[in-house]
DRENNUBA-625047 format. One line per field, with one value per atom (N, C-alpha, C): residue number from 1; atom name; y, z, x. Coordinates in steps of 0.1 Angstrom, whole numbers. Last residue first. Example, Ala and Ser with C-alpha at 12.3 -4.5 7.8 and 13.67 -1.06 7.14 Angstrom:
2
i: (2,2,2,1,1,1) .
at: (N,CA,C,N,CA,C) .
y: (-22,-11,0,-57,-45,-33) .
z: (71,71,79,78,78,78) .
x: (128,137,129,132,123,132) .
This chain:
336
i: (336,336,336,335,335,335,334,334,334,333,333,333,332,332,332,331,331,331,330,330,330,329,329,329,328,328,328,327,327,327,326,326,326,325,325,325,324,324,324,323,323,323,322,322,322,321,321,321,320,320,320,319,319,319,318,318,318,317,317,317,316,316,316,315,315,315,314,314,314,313,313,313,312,312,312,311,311,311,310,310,310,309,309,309,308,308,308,307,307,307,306,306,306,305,305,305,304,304,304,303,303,303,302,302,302,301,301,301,300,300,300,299,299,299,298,298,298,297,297,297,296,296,296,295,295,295,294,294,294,293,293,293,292,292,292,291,291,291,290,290,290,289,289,289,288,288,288,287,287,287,286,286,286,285,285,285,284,284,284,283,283,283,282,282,282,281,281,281,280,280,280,279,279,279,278,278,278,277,277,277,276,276,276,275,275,275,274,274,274,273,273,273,272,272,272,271,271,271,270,270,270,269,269,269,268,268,268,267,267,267,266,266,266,265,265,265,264,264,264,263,263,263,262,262,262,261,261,261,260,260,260,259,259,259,258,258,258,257,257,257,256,256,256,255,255,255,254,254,254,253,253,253,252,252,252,251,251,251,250,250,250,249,249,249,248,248,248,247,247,247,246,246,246,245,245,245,244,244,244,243,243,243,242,242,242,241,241,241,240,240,240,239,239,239,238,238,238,237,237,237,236,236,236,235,235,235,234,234,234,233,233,233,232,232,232,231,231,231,230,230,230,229,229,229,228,228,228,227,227,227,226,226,226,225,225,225,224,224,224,223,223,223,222,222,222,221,221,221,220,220,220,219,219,219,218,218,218,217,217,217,216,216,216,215,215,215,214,214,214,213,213,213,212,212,212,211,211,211,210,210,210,209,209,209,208,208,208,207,207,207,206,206,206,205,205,205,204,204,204,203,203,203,202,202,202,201,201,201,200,200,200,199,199,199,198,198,198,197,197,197,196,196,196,195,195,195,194,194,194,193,193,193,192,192,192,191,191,191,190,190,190,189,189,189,188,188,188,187,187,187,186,186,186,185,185,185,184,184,184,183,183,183,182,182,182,181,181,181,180,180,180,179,179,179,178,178,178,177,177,177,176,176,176,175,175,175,174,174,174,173,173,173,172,172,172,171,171,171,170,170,170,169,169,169,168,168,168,167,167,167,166,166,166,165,165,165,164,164,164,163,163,163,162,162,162,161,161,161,160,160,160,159,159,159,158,158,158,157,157,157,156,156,156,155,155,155,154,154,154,153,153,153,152,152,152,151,151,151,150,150,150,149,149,149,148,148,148,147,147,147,146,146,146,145,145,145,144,144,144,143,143,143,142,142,142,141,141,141,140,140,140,139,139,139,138,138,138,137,137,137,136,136,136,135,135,135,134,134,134,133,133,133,132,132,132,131,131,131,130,130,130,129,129,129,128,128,128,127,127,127,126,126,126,125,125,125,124,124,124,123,123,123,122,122,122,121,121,121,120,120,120,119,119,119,118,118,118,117,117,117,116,116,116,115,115,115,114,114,114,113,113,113,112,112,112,111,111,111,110,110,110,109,109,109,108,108,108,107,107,107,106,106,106,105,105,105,104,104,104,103,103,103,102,102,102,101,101,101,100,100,100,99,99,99,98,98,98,97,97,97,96,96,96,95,95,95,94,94,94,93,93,93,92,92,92,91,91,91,90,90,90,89,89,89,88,88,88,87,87,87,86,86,86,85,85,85,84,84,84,83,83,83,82,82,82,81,81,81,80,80,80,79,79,79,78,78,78,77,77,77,76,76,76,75,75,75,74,74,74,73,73,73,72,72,72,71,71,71,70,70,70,69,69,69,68,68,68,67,67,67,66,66,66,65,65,65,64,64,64,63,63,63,62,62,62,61,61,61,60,60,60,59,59,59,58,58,58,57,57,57,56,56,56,55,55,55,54,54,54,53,53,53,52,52,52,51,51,51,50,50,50,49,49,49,48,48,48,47,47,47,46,46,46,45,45,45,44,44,44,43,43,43,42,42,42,41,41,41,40,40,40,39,39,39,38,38,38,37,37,37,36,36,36,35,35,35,34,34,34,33,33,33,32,32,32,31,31,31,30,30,30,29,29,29,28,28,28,27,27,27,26,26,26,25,25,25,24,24,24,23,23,23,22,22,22,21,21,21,20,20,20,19,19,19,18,18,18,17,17,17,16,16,16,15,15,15,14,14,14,13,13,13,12,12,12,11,11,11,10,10,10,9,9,9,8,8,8,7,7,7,6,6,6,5,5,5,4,4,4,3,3,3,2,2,2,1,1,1) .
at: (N,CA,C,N,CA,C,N,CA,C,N,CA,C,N,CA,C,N,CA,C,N,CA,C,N,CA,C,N,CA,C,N,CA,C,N,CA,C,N,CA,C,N,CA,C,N,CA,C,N,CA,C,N,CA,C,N,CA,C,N,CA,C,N,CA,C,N,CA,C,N,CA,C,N,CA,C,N,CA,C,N,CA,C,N,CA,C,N,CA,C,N,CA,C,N,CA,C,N,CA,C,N,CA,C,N,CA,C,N,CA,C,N,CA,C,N,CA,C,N,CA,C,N,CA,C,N,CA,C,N,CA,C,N,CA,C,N,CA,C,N,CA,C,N,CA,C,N,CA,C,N,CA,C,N,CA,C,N,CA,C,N,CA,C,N,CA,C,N,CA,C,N,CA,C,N,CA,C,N,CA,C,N,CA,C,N,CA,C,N,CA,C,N,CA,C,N,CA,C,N,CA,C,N,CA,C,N,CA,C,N,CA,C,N,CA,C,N,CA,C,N,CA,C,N,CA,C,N,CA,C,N,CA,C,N,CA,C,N,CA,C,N,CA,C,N,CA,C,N,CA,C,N,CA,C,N,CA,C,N,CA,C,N,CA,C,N,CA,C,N,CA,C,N,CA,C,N,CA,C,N,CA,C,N,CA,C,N,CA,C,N,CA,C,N,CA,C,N,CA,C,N,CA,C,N,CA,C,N,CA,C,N,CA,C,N,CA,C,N,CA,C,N,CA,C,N,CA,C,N,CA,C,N,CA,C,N,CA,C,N,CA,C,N,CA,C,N,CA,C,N,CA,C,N,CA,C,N,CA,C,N,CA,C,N,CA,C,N,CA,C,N,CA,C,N,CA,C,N,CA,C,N,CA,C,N,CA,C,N,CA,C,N,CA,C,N,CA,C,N,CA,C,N,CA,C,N,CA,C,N,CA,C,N,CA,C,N,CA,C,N,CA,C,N,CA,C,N,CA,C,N,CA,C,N,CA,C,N,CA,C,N,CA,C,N,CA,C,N,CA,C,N,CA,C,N,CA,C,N,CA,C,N,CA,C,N,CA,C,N,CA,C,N,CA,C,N,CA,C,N,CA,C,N,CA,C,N,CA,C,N,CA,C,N,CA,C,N,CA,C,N,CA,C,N,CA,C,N,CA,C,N,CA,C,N,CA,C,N,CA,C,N,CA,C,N,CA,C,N,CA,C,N,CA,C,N,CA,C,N,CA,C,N,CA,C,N,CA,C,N,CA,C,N,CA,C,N,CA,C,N,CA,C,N,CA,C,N,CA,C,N,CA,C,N,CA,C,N,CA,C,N,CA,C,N,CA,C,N,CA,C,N,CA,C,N,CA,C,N,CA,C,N,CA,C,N,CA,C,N,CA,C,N,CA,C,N,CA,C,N,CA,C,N,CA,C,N,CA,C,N,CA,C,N,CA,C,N,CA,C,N,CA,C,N,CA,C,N,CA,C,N,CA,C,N,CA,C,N,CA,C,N,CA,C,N,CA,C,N,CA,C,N,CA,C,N,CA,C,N,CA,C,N,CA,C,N,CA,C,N,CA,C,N,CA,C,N,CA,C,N,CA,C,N,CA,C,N,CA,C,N,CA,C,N,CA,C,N,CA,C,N,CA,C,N,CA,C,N,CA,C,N,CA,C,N,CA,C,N,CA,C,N,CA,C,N,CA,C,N,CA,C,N,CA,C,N,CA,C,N,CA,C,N,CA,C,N,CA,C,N,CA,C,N,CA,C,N,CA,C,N,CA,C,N,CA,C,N,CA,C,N,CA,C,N,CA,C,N,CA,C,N,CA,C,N,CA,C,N,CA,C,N,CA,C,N,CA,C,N,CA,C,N,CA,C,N,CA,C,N,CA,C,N,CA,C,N,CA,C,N,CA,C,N,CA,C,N,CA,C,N,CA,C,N,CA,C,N,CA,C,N,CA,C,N,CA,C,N,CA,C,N,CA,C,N,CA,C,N,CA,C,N,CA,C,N,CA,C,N,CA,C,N,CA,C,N,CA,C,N,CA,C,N,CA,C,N,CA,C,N,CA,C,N,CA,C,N,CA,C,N,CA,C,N,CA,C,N,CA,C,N,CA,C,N,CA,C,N,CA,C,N,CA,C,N,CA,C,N,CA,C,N,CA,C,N,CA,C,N,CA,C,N,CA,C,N,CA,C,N,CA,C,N,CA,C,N,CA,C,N,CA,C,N,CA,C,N,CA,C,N,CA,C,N,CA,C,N,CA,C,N,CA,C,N,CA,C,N,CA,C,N,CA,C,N,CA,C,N,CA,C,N,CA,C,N,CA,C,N,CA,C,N,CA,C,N,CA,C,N,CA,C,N,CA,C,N,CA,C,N,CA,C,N,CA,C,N,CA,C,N,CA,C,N,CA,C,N,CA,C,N,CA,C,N,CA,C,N,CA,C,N,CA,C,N,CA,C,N,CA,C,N,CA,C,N,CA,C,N,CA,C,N,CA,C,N,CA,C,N,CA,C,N,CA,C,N,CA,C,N,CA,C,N,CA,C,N,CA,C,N,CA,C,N,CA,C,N,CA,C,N,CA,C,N,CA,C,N,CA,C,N,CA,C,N,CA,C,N,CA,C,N,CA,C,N,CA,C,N,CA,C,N,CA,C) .
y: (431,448,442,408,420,430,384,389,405,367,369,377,365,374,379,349,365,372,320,332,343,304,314,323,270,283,290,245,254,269,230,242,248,198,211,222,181,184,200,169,178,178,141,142,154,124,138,134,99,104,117,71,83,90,36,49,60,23,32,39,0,10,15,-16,-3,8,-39,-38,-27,-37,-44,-40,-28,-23,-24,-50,-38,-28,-68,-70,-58,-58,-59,-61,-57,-44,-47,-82,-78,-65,-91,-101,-89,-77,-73,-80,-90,-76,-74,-116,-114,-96,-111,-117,-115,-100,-96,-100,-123,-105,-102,-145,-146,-132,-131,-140,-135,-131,-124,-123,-158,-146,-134,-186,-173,-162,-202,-204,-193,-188,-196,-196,-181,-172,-176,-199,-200,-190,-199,-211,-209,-172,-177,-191,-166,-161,-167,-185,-189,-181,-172,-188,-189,-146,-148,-165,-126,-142,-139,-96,-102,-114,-90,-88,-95,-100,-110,-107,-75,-86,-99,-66,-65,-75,-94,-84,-78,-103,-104,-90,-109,-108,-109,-125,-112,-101,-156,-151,-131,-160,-160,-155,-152,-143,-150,-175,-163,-150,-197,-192,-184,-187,-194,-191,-189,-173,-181,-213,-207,-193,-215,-226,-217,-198,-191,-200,-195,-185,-191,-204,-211,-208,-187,-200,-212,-162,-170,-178,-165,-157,-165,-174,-184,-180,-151,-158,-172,-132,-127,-144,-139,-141,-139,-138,-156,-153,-109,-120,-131,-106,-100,-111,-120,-122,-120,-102,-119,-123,-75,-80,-91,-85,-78,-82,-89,-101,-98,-65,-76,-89,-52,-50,-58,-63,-67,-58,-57,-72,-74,-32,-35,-53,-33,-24,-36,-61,-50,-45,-92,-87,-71,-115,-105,-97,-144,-134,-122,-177,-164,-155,-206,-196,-185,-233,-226,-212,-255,-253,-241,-258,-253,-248,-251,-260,-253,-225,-232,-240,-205,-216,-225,-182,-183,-191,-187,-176,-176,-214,-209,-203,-207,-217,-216,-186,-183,-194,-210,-195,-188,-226,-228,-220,-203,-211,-217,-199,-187,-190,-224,-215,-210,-227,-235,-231,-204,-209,-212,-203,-205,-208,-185,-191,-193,-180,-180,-188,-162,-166,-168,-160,-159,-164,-155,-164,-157,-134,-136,-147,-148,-140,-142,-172,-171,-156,-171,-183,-179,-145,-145,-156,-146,-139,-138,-160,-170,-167,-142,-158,-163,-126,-122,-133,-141,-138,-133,-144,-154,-151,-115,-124,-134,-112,-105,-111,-128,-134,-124,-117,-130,-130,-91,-92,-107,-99,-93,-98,-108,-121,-114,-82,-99,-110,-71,-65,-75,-86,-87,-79,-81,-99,-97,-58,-65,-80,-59,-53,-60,-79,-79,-73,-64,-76,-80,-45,-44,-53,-56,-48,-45,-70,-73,-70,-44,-49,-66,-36,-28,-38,-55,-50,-43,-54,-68,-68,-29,-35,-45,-30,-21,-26,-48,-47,-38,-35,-45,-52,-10,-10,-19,-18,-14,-12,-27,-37,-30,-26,-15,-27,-39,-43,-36,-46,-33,-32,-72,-63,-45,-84,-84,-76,-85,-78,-75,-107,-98,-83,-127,-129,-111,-125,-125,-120,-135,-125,-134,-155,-159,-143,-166,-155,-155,-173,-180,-181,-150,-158,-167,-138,-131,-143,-155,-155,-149,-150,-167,-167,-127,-126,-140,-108,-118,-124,-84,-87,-97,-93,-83,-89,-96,-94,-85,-109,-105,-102,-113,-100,-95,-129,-121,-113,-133,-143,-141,-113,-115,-125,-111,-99,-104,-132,-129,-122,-139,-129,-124,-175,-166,-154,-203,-191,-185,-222,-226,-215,-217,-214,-212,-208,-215,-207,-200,-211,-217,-183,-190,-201,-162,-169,-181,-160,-167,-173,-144,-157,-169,-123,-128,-143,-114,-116,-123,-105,-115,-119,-84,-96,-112,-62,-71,-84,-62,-64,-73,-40,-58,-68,-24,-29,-40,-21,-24,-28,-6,0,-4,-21,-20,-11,-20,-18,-15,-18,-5,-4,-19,-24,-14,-8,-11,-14,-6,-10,-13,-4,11,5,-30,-21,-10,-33,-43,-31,-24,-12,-19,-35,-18,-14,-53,-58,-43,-49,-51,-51,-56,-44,-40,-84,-78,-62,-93,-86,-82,-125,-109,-99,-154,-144,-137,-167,-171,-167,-153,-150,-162,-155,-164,-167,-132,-136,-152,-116,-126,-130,-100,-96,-103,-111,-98,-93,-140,-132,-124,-130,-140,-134,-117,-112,-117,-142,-126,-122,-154,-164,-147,-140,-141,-148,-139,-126,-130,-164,-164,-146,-168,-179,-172,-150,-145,-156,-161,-150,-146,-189,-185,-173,-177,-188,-187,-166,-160,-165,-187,-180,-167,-204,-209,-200,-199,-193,-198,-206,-215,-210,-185,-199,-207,-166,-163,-173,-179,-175,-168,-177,-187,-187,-152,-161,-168,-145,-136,-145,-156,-154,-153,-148,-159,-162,-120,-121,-138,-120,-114,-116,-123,-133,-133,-106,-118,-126,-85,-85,-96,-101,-98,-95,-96,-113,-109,-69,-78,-91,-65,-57,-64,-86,-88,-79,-80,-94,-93,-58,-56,-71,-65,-52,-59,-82,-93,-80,-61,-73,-81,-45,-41,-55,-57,-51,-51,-61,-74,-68,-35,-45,-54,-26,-19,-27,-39,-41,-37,-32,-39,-50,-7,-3,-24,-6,1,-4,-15,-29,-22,3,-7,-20,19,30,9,13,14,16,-1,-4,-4,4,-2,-2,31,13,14,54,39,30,72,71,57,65,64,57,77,63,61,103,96,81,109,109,102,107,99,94,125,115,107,149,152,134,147,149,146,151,140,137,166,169,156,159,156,157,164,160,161,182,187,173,173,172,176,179,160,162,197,200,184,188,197,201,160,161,173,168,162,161,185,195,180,166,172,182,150,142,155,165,161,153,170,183,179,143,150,164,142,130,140,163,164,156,150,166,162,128,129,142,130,129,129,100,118,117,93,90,104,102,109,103,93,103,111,63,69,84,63,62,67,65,78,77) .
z: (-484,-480,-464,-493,-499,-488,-468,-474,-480,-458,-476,-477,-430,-436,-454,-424,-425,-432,-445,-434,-435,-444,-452,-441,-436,-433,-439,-457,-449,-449,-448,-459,-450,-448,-440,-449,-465,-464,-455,-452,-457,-454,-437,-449,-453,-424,-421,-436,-421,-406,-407,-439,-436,-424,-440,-438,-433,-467,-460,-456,-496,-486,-475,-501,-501,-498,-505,-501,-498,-523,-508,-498,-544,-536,-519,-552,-551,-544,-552,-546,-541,-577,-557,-549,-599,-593,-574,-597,-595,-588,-604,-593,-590,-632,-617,-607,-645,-643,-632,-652,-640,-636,-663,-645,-641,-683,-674,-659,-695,-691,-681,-695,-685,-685,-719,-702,-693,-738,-735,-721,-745,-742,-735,-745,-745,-737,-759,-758,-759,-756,-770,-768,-736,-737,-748,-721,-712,-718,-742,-735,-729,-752,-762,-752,-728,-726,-736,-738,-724,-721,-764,-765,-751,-769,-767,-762,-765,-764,-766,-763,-774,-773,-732,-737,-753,-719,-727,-734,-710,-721,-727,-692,-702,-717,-675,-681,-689,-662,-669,-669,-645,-641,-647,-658,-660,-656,-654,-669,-668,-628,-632,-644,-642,-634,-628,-657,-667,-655,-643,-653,-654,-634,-626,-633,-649,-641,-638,-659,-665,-663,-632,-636,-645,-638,-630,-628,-655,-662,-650,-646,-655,-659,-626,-623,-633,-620,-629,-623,-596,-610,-621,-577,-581,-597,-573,-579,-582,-565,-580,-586,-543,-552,-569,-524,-535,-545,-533,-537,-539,-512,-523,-534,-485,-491,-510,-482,-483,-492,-474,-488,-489,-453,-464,-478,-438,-438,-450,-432,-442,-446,-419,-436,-441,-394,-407,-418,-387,-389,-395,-381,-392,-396,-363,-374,-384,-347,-350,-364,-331,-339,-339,-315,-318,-326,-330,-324,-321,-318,-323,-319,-312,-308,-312,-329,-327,-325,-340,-321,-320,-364,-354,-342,-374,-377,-363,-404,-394,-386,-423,-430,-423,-415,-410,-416,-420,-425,-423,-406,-418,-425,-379,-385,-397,-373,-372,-382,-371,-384,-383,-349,-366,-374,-330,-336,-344,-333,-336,-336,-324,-339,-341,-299,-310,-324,-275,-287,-295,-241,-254,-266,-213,-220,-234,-184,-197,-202,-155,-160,-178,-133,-145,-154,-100,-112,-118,-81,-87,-98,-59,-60,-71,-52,-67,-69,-20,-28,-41,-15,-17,-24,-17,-26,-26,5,-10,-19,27,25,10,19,18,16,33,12,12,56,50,32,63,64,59,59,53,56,79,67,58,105,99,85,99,102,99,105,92,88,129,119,106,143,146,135,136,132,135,148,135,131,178,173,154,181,180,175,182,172,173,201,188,182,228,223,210,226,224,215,236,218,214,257,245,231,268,271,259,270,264,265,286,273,265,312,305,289,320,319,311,316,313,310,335,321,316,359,357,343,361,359,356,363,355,347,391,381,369,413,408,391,444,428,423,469,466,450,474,476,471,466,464,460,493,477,470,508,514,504,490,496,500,464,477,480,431,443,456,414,421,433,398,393,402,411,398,398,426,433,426,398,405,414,399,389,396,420,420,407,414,428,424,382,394,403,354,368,377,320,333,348,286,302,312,255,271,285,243,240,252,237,251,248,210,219,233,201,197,199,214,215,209,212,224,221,187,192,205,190,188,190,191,199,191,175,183,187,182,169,168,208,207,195,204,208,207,185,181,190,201,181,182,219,222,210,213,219,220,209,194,200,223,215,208,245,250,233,227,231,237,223,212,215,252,248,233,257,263,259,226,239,242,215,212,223,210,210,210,205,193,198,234,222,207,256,250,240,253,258,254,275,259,265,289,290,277,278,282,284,277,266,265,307,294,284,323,316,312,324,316,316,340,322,316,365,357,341,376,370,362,380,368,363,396,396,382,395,399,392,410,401,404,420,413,409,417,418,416,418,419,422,399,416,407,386,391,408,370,380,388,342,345,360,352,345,351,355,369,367,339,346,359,319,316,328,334,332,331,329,342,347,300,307,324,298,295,301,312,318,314,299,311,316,275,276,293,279,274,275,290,298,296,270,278,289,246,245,260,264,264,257,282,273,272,301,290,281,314,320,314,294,300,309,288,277,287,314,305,293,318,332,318,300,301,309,301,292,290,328,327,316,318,326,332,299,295,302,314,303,295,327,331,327,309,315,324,302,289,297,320,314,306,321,330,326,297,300,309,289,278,290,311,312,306,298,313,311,275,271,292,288,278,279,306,307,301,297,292,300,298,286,284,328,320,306,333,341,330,331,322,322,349,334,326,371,369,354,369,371,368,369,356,356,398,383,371,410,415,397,402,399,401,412,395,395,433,429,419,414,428,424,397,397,408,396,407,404,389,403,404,363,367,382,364,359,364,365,375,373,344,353,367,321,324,336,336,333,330,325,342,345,300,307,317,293,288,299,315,303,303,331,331,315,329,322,328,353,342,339,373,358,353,394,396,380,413,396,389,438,433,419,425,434,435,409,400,412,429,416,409,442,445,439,422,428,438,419,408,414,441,436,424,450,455,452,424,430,434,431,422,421,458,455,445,450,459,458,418,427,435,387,395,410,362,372,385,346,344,354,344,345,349,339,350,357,305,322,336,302,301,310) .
x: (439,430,433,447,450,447,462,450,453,480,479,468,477,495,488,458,453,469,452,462,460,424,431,441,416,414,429,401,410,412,375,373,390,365,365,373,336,352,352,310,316,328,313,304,308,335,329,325,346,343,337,334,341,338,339,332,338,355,359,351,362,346,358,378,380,377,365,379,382,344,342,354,350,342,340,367,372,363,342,351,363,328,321,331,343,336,333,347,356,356,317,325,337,314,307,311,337,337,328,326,340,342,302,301,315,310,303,304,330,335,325,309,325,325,295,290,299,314,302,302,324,334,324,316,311,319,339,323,311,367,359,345,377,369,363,398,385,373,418,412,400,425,412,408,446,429,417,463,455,445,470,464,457,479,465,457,506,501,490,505,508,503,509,497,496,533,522,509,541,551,542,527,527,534,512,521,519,482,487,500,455,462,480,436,437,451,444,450,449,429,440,450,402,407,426,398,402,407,398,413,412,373,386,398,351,359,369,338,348,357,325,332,344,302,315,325,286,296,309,265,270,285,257,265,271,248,258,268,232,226,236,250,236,233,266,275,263,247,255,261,242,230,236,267,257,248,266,281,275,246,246,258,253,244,244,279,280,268,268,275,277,250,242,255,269,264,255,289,294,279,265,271,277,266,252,259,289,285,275,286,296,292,269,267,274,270,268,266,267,260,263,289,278,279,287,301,291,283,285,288,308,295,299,303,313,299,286,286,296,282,271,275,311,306,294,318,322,316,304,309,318,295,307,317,267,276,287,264,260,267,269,278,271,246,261,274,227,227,238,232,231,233,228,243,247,203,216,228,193,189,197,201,205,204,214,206,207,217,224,214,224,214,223,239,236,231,245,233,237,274,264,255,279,278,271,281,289,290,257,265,277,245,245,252,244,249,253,235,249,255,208,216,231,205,202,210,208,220,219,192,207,211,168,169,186,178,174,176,175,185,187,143,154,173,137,131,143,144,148,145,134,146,151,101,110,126,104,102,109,110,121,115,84,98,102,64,65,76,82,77,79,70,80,88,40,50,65,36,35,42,46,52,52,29,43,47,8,10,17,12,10,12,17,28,26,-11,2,13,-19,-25,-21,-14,-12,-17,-17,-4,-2,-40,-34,-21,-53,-51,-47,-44,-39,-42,-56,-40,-32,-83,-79,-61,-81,-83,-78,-55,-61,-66,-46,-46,-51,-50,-47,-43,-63,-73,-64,-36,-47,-58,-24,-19,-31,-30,-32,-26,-21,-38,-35,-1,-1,-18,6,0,-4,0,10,11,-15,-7,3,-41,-29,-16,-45,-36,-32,-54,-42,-36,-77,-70,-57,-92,-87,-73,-103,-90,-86,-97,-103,-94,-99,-92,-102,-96,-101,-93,-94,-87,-89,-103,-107,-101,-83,-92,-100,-57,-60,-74,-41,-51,-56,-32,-46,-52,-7,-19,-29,5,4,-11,17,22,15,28,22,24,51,43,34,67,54,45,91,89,66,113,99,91,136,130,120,130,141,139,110,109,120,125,113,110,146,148,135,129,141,145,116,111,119,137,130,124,151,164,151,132,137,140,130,116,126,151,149,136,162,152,154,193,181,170,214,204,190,239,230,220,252,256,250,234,245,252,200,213,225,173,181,196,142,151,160,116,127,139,100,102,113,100,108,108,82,97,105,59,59,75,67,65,63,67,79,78,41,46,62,40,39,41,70,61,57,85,84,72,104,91,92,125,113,102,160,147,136,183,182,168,210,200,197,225,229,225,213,215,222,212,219,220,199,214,220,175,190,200,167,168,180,164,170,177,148,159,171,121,131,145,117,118,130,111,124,127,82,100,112,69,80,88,67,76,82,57,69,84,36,45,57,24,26,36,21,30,35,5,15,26,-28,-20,-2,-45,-40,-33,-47,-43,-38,-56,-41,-39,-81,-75,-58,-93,-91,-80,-98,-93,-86,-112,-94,-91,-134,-135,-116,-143,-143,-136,-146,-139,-139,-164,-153,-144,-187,-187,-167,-191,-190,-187,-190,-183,-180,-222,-213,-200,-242,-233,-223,-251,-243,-236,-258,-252,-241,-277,-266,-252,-297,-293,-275,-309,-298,-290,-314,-308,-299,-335,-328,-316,-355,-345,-333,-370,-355,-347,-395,-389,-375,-395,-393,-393,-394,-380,-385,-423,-404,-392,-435,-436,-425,-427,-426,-425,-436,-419,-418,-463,-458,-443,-467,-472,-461,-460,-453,-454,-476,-465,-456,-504,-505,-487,-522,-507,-500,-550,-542,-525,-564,-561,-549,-573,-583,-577,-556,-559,-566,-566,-551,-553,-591,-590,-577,-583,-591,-591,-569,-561,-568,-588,-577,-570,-607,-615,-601,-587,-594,-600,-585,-576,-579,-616,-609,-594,-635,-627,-622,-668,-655,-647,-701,-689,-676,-723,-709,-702,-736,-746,-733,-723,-722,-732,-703,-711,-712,-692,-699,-704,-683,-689,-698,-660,-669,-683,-645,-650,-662,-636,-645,-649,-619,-634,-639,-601,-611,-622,-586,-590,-605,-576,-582,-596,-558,-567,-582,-537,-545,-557,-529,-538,-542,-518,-530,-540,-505,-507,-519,-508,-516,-507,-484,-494,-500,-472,-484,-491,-449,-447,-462,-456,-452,-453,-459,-470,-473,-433,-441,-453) .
């Protein structure tokens, strides 16, 4: 801003002879600045001097830093070994299909790897170099995020393998351009070709166990099956339904009847043989007084509710309709 206010000559001029003619008037504050300006020596050369060593460290960062970027990309693509990689095998490709015998070729080549496809699958020449390079060389990288710096330098290009007199017609910009898209390619590509493995990989697993089945077995439920079944642990259960928890509900009911009288049920044995009687014998009495002397009481009951459950048991029938259906009346019989 100093600058801005340094005086010219006229104005210089115009104040020292106004302070000259009226030498008893004061000088305004403004007028008394600008004269003070005027008398220091070599005031515009000292001010521009002082601004340079302010913004120094701000110019310094400006210039070192592309300098810094470009020493920075020399390095990092000299020593780069997935780059080596890719175009050794980019140019092996190329023998091939062309059946030359080339030793290098131009980096502008690397913008139409990508456009290039083949005719069967469809798939870029960019896939075929990426898929070779994974399989060869497990070692690589994807290229793109070990480049951050890449600028253009002549020692670097003649690296590169350019011609001295090429050179000077290299567009720097074009030439990271090239080398910067054709990275980001590469990446992407790369992380689709790793997918694609790793998804082939889980298919193979899933085909090993394709078709087997998984069982588990349980010791508890084999025991408790050979329980109820009154067969020996290892014989495996049968599953479990409806009908299978009703009998297992009336099995239950039948022990607790036949625990409750157990005194009684030693002497059921004959007598449910003897019930089973003619007529022609209803007269005898000697083989029913055998088992009914002690307590004739007892025995009736327990063999009557044993017999009740059993005829119950035998005979259940779940039905298939809770209302009877109501047959329908022939219209031939109707009065009216």
């Amino acid at each position: 801003k100093i600058l801005t206010m340094i005086p010219t000559e006229e104005e210089k001029q115009k104040i020292q002879e106004a302070q000259l003619a009226n030498p008893d008037v004061p000088l305004g504050s403004a007028e008394q600045f600008l004269l003070t300006l005027s008398s220091i020596s070599e005031l515009s050369a000292r001010l521009h001097l002082w601004a340079f060593k302010m913004d120094y460290e701000s110019t310094e960062k400006e210039v070192a830093e592309p300098l810094l970027d470009l020493k920075e990309g020399i390095d990092q693509l000299e020593n780069n070994k997935t780059l080596g990689f890719i175009l050794s095998t980019l140019l092996a490709i190329g023998n091939f299909l062309n059946g030359t015998n080339a030793k290098a070729f131009e980096l502008s080549y690397l913008e139409k790897v990508p456009e290039v496809k083949d005719t069967v699958h469809k798939q870029s020449l960019l896939h075929h170099v990426c898929t070779m390079v994974v399989e060869n060389f497990p070692d690589s990288s994807d290229l793109y995020s070990e480049i951050g710096a890449i600028t253009r330098f002549h020692s670097f290009l003649l690296f590169m393998g350019h011609p001295p007199y090429a050179i000077r017609e290299v567009n720097i910009n074009r030439f990271c351009r090239i080398i910067s898209e054709f990275a980001l390619e590469y990446r992407t590509t790369r992380e689709r070709v790793l997918q694609q493995k790793q998804k082939r990989a889980n298919h193979r697993e899933r085909n090993k166990t394709r078709g087997k089945m998984i069982t588990d077995t349980d010791d508890e439920d084999d025991i408790e099956s050979g329980k109820f079944s009154g067969s020996s642990p290892a014989t495996p259960s049968q599953p479990q339904g409806l009908s299978y928890a009703e009998d297992a509900a009336e099995h239950e009911n039948m022990k607790a009847v036949l625990k409750t009288s157990s005194p009684a049920v030693e002497d059921v044995t004959p007598v449910l043989g003897v019930r089973t009687r003619s007529r022609a014998s209803r007269g005898s009495t000697g083989s029913w007084n055998m088992g009914t002397d002690e307590s004739p009481s007892v025995t009736d009951d327990a063999a009557d509710e044993i017999m009740d459950r059993i005829v119950k048991s035998a005979t259940q029938v779940p039905s298939q309709r809770v209302v009877p259906r109501e047959r329908k009346r022939s219209r031939a019989n109707r009065k009216s």
